[in-house]
Steps between C-alpha positions, in 0.01 A plus 500: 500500500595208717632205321214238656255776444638479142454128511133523594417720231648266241352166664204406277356369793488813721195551644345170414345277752582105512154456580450658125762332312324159641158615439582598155684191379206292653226700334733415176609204542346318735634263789541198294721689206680721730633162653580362160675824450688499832516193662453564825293318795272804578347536174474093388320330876201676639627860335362835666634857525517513868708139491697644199624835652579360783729285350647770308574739735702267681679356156716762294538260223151407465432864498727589206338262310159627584642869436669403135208325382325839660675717294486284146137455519468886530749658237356244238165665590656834454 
C-alpha cells in the first residue's frame, strides 16, 4: 500500500465534506458560538455557510481550526 494511500486511510477526515463539517458545527453550535469559539470574521458579521466556506477554502489556518473543533465535537459524541 502506498504511503499517502496509507495516510488517507488514517485521516479522520477522509471522506468528509467541508460543506459537512460546517453544516454540522452550525446545526450544533450555531453562528454566534462558533465565533465565540473561533474567532474568526466569517462566523461573528453577517455569518452564512456559503460566506464561511469560502473563506475557508482559501485559509488553511482557519480550516484547521474548523477541522479540530470538527473532530472534538464528534469523538466526545462517540
Amino acid at each position: 500500500m502506498s504511503e499517502k494511500l496509507e495516510q488517507q486511510l488514517n485521516n479522520p477526515l477522509h471522506g468528509v465534506k467541508l460543506v459537512d463539517v460546517l453544516n454540522h458545527l452550525v446545526s450544533y453550535y450555531g453562528f454566534e458560538e462558533l465565533g465565540s469559539k473561533i474567532s474568526i470574521r466569517c462566523f461573528t458579521h453577517d455569518p452564512s455557510i456559503n460566506s464561511s466556506l469560502k473563506f475557508l477554502r482559501k485559509t488553511p489556518w482557519a480550516r484547521t481550526k474548523v477541522e479540530q473543533l470538527y473532530l472534538k465535537n464528534t469523538k466526545q459524541k462517540s
